[in-house]
Backbone as CSV, one residue per row, in Angstrom:
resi,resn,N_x,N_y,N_z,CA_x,CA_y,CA_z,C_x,C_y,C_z
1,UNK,-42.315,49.572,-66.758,-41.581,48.328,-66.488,-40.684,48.479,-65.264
2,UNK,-40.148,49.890,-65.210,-38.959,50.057,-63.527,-40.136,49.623,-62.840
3,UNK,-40.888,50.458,-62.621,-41.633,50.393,-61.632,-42.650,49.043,-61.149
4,UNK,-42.508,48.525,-62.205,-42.657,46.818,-61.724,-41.928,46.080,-61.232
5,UNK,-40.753,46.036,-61.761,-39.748,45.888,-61.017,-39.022,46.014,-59.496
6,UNK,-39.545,47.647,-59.353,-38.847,48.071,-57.876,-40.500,47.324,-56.820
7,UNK,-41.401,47.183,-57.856,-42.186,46.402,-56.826,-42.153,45.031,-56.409
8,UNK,-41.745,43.999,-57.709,-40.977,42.965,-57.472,-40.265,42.571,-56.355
9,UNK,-38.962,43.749,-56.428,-37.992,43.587,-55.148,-38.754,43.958,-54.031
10,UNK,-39.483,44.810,-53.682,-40.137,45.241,-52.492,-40.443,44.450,-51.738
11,UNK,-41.333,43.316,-52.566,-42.212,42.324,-52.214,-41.263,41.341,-51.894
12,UNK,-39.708,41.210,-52.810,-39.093,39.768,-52.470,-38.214,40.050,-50.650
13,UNK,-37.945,41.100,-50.758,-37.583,41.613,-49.184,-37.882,41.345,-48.589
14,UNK,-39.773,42.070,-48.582,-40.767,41.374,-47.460,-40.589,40.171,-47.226
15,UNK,-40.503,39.765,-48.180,-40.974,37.964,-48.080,-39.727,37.667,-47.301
16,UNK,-38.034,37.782,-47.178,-36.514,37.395,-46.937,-36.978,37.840,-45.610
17,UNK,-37.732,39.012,-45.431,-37.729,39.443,-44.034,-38.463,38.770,-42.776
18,UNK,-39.731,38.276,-43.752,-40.814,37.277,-43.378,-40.489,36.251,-42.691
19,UNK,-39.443,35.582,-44.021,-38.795,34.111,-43.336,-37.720,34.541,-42.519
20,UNK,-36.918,35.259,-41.862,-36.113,35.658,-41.435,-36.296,35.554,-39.518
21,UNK,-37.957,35.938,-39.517,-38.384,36.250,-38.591,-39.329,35.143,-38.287
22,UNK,-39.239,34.470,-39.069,-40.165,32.788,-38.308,-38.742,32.149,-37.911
23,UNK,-37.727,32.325,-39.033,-36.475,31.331,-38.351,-36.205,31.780,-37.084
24,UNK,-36.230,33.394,-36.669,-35.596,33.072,-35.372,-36.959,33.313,-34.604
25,UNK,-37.958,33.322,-34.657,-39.461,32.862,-34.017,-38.815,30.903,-33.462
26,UNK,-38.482,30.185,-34.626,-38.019,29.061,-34.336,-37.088,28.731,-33.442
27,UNK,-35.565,28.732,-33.697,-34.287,29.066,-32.803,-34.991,29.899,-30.858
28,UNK,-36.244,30.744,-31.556,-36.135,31.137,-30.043,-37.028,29.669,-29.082
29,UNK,-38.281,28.718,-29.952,-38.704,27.922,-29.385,-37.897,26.349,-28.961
30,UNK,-36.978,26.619,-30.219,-35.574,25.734,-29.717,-35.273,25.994,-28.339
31,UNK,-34.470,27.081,-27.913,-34.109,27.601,-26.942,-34.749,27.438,-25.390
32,UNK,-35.824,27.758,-25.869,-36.994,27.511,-24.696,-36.880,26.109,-24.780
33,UNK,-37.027,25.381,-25.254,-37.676,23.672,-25.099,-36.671,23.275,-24.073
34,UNK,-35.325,23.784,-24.514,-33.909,23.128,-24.332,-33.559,23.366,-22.797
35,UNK,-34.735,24.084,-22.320,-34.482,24.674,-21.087,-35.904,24.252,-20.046
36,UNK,-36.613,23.563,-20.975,-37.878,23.776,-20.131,-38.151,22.554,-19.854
37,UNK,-38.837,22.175,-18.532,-39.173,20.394,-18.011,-40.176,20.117,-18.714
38,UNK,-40.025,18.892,-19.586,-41.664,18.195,-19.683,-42.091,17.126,-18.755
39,UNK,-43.168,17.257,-19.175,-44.018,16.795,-17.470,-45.228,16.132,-18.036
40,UNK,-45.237,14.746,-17.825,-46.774,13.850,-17.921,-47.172,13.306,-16.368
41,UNK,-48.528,13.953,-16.492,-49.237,13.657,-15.074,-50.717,13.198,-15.391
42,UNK,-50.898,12.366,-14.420,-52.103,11.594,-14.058,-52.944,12.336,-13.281
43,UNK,-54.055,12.027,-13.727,-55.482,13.197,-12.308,-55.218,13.185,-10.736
44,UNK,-54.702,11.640,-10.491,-54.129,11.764,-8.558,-52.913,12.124,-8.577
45,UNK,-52.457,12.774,-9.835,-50.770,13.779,-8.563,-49.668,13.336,-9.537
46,UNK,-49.798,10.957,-9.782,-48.561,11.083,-9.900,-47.675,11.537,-11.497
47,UNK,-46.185,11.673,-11.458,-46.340,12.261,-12.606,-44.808,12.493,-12.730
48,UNK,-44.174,12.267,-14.140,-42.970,11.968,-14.715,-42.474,13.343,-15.269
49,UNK,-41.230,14.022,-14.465,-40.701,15.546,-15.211,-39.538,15.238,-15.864
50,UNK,-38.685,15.480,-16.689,-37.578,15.158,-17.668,-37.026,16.317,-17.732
51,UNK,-36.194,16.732,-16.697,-35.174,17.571,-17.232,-33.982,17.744,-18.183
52,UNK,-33.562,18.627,-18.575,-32.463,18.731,-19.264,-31.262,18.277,-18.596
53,UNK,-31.039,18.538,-17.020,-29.716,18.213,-16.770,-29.283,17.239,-17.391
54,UNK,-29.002,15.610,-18.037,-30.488,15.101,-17.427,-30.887,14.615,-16.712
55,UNK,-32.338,14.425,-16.384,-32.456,13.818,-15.055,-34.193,13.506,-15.574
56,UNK,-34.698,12.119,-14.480,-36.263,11.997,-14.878,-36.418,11.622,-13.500
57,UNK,-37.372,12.823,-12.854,-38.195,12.191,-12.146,-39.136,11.939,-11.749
58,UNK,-39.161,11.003,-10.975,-40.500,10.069,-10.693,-41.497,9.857,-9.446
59,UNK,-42.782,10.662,-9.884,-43.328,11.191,-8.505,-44.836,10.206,-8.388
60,UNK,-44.674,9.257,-7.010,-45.409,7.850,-7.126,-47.242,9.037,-6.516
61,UNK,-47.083,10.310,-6.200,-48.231,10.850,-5.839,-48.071,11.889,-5.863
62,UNK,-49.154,12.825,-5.394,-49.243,14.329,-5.489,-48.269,15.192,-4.563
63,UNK,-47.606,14.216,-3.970,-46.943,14.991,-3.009,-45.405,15.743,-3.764
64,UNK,-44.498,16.131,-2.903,-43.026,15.779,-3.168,-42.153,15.006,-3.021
65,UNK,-41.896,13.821,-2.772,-41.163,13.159,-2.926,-41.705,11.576,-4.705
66,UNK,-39.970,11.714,-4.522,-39.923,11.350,-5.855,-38.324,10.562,-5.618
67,UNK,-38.367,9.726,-6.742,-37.085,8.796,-7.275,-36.302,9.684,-8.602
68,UNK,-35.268,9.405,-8.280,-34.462,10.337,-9.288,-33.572,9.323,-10.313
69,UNK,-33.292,9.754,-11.905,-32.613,8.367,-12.398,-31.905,9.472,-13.121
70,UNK,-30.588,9.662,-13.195,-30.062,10.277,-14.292,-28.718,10.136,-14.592
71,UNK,-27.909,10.538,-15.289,-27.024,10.502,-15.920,-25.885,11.644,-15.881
72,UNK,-24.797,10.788,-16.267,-23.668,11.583,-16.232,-22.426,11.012,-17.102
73,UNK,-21.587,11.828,-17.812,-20.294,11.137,-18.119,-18.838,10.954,-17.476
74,UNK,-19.372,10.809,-15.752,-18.290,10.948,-15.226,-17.724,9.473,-14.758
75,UNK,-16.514,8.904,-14.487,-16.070,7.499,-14.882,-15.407,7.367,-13.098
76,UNK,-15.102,6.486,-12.764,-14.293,5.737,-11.665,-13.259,4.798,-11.751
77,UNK,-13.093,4.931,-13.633,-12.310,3.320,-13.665,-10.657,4.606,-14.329
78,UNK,-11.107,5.841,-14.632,-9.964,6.698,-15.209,-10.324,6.566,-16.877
79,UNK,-11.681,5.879,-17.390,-11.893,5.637,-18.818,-13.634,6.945,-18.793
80,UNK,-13.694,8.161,-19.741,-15.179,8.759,-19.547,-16.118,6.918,-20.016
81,UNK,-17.285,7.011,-19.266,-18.184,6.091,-19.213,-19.773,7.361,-18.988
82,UNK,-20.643,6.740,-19.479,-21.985,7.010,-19.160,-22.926,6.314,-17.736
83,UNK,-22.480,7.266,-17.087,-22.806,5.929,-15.569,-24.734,6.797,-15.697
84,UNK,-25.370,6.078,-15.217,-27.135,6.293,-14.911,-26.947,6.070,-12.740
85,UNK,-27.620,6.913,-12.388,-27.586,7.036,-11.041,-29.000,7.129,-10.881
86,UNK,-29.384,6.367,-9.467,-30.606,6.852,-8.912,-30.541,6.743,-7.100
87,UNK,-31.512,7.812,-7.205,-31.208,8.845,-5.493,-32.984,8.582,-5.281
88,UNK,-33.039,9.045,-4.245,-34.508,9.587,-3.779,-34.310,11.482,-3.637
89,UNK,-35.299,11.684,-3.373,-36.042,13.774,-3.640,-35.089,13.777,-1.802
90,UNK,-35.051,13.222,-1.466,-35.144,13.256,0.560,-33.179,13.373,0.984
91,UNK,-32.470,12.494,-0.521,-30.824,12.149,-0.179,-30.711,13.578,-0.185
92,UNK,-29.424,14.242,0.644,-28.795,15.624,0.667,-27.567,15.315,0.743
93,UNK,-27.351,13.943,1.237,-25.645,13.614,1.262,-25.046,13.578,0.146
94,UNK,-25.163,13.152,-0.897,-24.648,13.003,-2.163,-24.343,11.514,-2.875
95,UNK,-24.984,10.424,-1.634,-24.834,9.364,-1.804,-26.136,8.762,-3.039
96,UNK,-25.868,7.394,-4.091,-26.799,6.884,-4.903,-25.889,6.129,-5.537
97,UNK,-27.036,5.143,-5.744,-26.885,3.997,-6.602,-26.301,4.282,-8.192
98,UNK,-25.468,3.719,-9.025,-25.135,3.809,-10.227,-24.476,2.749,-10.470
99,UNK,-24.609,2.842,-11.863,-25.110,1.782,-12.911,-23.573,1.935,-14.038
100,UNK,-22.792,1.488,-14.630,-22.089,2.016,-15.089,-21.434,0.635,-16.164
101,UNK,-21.334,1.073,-17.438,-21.282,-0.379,-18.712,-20.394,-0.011,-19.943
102,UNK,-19.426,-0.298,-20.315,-19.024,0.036,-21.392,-18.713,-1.180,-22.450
103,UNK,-17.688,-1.015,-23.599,-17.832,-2.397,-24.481,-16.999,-3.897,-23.627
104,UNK,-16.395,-3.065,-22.519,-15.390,-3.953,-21.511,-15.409,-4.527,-19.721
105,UNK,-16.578,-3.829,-19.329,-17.082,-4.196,-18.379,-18.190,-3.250,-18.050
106,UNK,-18.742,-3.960,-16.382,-19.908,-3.561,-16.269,-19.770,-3.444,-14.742
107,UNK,-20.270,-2.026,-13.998,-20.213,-2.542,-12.582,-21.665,-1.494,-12.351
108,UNK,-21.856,-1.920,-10.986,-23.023,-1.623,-9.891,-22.501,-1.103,-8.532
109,UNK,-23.145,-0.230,-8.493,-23.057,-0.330,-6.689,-23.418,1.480,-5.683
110,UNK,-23.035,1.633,-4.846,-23.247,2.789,-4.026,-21.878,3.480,-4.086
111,UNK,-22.629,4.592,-4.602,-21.389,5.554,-4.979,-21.547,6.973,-4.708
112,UNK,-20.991,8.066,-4.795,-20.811,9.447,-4.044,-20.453,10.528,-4.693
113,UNK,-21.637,11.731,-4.833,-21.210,12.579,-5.500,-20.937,13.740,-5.188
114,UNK,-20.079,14.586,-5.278,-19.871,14.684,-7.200,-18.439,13.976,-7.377
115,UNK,-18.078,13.757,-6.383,-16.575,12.843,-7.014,-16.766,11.584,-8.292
116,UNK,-18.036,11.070,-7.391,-18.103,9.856,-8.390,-17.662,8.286,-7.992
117,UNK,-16.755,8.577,-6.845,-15.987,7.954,-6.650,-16.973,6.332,-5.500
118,UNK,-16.530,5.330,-5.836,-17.460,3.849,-5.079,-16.945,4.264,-3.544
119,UNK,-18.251,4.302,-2.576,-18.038,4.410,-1.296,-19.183,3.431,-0.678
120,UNK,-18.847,2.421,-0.856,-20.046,1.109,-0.146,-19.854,-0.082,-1.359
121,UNK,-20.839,-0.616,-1.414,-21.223,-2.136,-1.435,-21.150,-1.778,-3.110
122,UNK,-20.102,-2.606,-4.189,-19.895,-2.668,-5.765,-20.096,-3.660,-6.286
123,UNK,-20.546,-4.198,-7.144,-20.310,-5.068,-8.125,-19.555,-4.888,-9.277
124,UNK,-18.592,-5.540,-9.623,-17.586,-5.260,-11.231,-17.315,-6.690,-11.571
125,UNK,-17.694,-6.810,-12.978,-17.722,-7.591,-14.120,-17.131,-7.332,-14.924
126,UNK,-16.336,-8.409,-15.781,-15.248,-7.961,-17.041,-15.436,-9.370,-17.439
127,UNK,-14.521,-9.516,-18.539,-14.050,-10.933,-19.194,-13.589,-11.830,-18.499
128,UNK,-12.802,-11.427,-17.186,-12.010,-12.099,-16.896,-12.276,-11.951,-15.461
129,UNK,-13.012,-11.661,-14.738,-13.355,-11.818,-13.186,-14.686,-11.139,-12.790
130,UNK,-15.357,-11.429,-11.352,-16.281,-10.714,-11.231,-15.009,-10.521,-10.014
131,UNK,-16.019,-9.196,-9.508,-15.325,-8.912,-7.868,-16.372,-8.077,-7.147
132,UNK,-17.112,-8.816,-5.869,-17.976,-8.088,-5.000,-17.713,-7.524,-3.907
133,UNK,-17.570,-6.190,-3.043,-16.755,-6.037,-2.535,-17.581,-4.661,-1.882
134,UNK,-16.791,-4.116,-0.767,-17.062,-2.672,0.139,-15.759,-1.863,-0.104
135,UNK,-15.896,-1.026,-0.780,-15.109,0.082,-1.228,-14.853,1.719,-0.482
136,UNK,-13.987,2.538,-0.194,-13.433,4.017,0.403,-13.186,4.434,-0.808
137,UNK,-13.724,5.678,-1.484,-12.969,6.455,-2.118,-12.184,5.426,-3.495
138,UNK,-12.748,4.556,-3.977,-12.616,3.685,-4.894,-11.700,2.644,-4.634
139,UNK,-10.983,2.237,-3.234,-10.618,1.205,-2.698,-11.219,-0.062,-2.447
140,UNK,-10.782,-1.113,-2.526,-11.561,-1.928,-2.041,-11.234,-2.596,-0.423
141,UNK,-12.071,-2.469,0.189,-11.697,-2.515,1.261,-11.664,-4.273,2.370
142,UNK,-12.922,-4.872,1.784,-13.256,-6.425,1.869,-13.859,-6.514,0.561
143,UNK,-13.945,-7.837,0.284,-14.378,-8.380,-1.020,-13.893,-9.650,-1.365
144,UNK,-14.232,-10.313,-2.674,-14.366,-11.473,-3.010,-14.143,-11.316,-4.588
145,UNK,-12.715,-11.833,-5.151,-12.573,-12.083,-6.724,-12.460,-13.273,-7.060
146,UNK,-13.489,-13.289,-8.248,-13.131,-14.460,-8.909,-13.268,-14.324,-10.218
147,UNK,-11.656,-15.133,-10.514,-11.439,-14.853,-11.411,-11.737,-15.922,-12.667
148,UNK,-11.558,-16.481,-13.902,-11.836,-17.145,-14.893,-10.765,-18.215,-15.263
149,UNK,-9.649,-17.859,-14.554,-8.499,-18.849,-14.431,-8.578,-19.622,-13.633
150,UNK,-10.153,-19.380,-12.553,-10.076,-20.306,-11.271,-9.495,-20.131,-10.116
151,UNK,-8.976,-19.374,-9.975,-8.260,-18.478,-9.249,-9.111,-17.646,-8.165
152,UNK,-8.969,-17.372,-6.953,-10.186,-16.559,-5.816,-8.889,-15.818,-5.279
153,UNK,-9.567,-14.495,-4.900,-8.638,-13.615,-3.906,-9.368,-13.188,-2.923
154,UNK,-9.552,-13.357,-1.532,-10.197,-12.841,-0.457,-9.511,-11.277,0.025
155,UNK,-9.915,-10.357,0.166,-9.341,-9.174,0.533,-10.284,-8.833,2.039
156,UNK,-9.548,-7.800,2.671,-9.972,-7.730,4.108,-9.256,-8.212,5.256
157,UNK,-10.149,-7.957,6.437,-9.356,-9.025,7.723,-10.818,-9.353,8.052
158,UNK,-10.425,-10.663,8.487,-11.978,-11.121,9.665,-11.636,-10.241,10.900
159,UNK,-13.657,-10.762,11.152,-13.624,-9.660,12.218,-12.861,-10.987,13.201
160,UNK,-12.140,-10.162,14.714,-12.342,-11.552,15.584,-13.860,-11.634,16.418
161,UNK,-13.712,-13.159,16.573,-15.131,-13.177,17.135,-15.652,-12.937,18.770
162,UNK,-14.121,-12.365,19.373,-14.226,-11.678,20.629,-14.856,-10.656,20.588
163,UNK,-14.710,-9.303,19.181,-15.161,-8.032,19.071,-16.658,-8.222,18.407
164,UNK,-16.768,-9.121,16.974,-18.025,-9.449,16.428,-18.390,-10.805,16.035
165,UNK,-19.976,-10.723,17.133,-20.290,-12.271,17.860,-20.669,-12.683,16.526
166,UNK,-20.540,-13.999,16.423,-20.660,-14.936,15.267,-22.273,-14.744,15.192
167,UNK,-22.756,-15.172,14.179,-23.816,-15.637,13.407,-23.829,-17.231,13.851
168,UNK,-25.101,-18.605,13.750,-25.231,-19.450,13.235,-24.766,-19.906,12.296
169,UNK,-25.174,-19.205,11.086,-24.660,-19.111,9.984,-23.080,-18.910,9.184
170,UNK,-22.189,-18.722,9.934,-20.720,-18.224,9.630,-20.149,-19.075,8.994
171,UNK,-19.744,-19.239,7.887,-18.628,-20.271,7.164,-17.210,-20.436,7.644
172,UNK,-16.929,-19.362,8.145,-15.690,-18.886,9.285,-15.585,-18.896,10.199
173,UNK,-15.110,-18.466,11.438,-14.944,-17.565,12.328,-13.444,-17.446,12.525
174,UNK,-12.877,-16.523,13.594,-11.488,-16.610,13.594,-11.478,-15.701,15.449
175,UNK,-10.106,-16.074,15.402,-10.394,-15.327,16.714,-8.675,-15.278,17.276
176,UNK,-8.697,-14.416,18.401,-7.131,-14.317,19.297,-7.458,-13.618,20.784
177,UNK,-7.016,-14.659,21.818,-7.720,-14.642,22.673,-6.662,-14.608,23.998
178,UNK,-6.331,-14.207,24.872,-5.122,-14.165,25.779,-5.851,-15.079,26.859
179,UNK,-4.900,-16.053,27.419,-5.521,-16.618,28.774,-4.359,-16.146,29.831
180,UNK,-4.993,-16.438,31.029,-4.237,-16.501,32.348,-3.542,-17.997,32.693
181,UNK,-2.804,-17.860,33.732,-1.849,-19.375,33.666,-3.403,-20.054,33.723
182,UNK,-2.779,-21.597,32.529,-4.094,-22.491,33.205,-3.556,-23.557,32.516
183,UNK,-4.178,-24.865,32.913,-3.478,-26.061,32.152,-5.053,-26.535,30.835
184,UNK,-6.285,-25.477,30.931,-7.428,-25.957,30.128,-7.970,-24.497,29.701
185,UNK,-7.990,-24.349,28.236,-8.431,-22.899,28.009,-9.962,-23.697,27.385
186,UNK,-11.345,-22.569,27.297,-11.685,-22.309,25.933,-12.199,-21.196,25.592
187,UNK,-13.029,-21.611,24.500,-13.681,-20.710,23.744,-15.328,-20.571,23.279
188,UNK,-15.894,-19.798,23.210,-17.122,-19.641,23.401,-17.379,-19.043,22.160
189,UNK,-18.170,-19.523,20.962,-18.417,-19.190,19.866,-19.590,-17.336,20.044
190,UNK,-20.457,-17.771,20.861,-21.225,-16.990,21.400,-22.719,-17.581,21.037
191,UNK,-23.495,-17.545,20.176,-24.583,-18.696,19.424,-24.215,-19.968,19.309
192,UNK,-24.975,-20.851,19.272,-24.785,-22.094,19.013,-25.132,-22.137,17.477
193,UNK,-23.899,-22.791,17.266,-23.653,-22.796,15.444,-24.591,-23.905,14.576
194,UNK,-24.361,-23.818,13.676,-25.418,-24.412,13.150,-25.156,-25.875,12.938
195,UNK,-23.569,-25.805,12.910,-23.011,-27.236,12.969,-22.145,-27.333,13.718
196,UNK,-21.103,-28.245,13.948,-19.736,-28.373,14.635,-18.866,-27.719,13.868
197,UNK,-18.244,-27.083,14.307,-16.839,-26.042,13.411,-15.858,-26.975,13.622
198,UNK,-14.817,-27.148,12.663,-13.888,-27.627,12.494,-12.656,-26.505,13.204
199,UNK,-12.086,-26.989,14.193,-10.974,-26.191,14.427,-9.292,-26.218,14.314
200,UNK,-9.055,-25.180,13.712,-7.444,-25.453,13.244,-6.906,-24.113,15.073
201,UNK,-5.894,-24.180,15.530,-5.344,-23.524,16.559,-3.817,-23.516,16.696
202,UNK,-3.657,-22.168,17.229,-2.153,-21.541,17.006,-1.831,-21.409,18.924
203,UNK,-0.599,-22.161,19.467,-0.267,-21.845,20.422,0.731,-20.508,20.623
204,UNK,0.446,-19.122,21.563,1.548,-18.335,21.361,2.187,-18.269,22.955
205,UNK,3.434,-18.955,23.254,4.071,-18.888,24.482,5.272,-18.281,24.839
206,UNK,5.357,-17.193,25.525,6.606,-16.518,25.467,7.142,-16.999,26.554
207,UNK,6.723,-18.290,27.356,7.667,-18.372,28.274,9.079,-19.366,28.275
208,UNK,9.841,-19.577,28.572,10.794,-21.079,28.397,10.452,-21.624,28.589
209,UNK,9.047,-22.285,28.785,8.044,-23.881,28.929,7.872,-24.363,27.724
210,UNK,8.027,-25.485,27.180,7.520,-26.090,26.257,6.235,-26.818,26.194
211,UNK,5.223,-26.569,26.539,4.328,-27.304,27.010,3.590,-28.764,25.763
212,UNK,2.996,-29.799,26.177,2.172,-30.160,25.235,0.495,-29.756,25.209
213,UNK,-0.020,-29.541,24.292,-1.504,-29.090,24.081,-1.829,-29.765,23.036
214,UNK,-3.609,-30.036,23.217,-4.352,-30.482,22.163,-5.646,-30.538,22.275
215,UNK,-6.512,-30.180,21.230,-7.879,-30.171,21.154,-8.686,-31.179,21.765
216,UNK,-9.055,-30.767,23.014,-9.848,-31.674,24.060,-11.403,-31.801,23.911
217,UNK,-12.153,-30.846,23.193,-13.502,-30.536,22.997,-13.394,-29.982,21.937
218,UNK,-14.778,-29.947,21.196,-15.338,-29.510,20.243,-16.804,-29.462,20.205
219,UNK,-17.309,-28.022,20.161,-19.034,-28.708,19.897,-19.588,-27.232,18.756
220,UNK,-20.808,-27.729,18.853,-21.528,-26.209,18.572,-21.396,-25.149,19.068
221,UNK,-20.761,-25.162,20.283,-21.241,-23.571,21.190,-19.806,-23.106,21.265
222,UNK,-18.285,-23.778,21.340,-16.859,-23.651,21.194,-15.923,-25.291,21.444
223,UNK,-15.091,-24.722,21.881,-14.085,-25.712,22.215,-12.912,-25.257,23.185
224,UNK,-11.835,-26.276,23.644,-11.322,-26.415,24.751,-10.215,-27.085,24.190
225,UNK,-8.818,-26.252,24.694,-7.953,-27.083,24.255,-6.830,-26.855,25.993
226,UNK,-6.220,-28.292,25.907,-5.671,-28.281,27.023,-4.219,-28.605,27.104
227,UNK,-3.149,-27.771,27.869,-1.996,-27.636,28.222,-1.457,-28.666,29.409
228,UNK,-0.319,-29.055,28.757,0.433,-30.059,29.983,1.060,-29.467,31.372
229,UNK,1.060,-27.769,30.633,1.846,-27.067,32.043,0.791,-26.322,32.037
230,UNK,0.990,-25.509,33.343,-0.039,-24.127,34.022,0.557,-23.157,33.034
231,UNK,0.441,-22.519,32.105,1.098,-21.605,31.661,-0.118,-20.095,31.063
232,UNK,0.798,-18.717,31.121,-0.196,-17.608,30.202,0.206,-17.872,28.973
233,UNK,-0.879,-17.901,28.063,-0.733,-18.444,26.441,-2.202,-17.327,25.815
234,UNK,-1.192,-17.226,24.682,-2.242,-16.550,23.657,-2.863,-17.256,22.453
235,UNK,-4.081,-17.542,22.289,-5.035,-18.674,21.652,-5.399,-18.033,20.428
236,UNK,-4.407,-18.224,19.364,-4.836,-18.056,18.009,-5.833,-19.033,17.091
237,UNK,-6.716,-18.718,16.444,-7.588,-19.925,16.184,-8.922,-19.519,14.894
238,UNK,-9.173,-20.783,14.274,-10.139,-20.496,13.213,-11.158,-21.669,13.203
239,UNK,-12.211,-21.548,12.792,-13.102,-22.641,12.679,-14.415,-22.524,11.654
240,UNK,-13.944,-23.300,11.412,-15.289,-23.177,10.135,-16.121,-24.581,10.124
241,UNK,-16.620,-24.215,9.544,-18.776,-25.174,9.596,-18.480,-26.039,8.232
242,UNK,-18.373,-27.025,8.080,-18.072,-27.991,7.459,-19.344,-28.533,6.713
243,UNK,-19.578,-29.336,5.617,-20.993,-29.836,5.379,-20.512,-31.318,4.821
């Protein structure tokens, strides 16, 4: 009867030792997986790898280049967020698109890594405003809010349209322009606009003349405003395209 016994245990060992050594047979294929790319490919080349960082990318042929989409928990607003980014195989700057959503807002745009931080063209959405805009280092630099109270905030400066020539198209323009003594200034839009601009104008005279002036012309291409005295005057001015 011992001796059935001590064979009993012999055998139950083996067996503790058995399973002992598939579990970490297992844990070691854990290990490996957790580290290794999977990869579905098509017979011409193209073909989807899934890394662990994570990251998936996406190769349209046999070659190397590829679209990159992945993820991170790094935030821009000072809250951790799950932002999704996508680059091309070719970016080295650190620049890409991301995607970024939580239970309180939602934004888009060109952003920079590894800071993280919005350096170009954003979109941000909340309850209570959108705001589209060109951003430094998470500044906003020009842009457009609007808010839900009805409320708009323009941020930026116009360009003037001495340094950048108007468009047809401009809802704006603005400008500051120095003349020499003269009793008739104008102004030259640069294109012919798409309509007649409405013009509002700022006289700046540092001399003891009081002169009278007033909008003598108006067309598509600029306008002309004219002084009662010969005087040097600086021509502050805005015009916008009316419908």
């Amino acid at each position: 009867m011992a001796g059935e016994w001590a064979a009993r245990r012999e055998g139950l060992a083996a067996l503790v030792a058995q399973v002992a050594s598939l579990q970490q047979q297992i844990n070691d294929l854990r290990a490996a997986a957790s580290v290794r790319n999977a990869a579905i490919s098509s017979p011409d080349g193209q073909r989807i790898e899934i890394l662990p960082t994570p990251e998936i990318r996406m190769y349209p042929s046999s070659g190397d280049a590829y679209a990159s989409l992945f993820a991170a928990p790094e935030s821009i607003s000072g809250a951790t967020e799950a932002w999704f980014g996508l680059k091309a195989a070719t970016n080295s700057s650190g620049e890409f698109f991301g995607v970024a959503a939580d239970p309180n807002h939602l934004r888009a745009g060109y952003m920079h890594d590894p800071d993280w931080l919005a350096r170009g063209g954003l979109a941000y959405t909340d309850a209570t405003q959108a705001i589209v805009g060109a951003y430094q280092a998470n500044v906003i630099q020009s842009g457009l809010r609007c808010g839900t109270d009805g409320h708009l905030n323009l941020s930026g400066a116009w360009w003037d349209n001495s340094v950048y020539a108007a468009d047809t198209g401009d809802a704006v323009l603005a400008g500051s322009v120095a003349f020499g003594a003269a009793t008739s200034i104008s102004v030259s839009y640069g294109p012919t606009m798409a309509s007649v601009p409405k013009v509002v104008y700022g006289i700046l005279n540092s001399s003891g003349t009081y002169p009278g002036h007033k909008l003598t012309a108006q067309s598509a291409t600029g306008f002309t405003v004219g002084l009662s005295a010969s005087l040097a005057v600086t021509l502050n001015w805005w015009a916008a395209q009316v419908a």
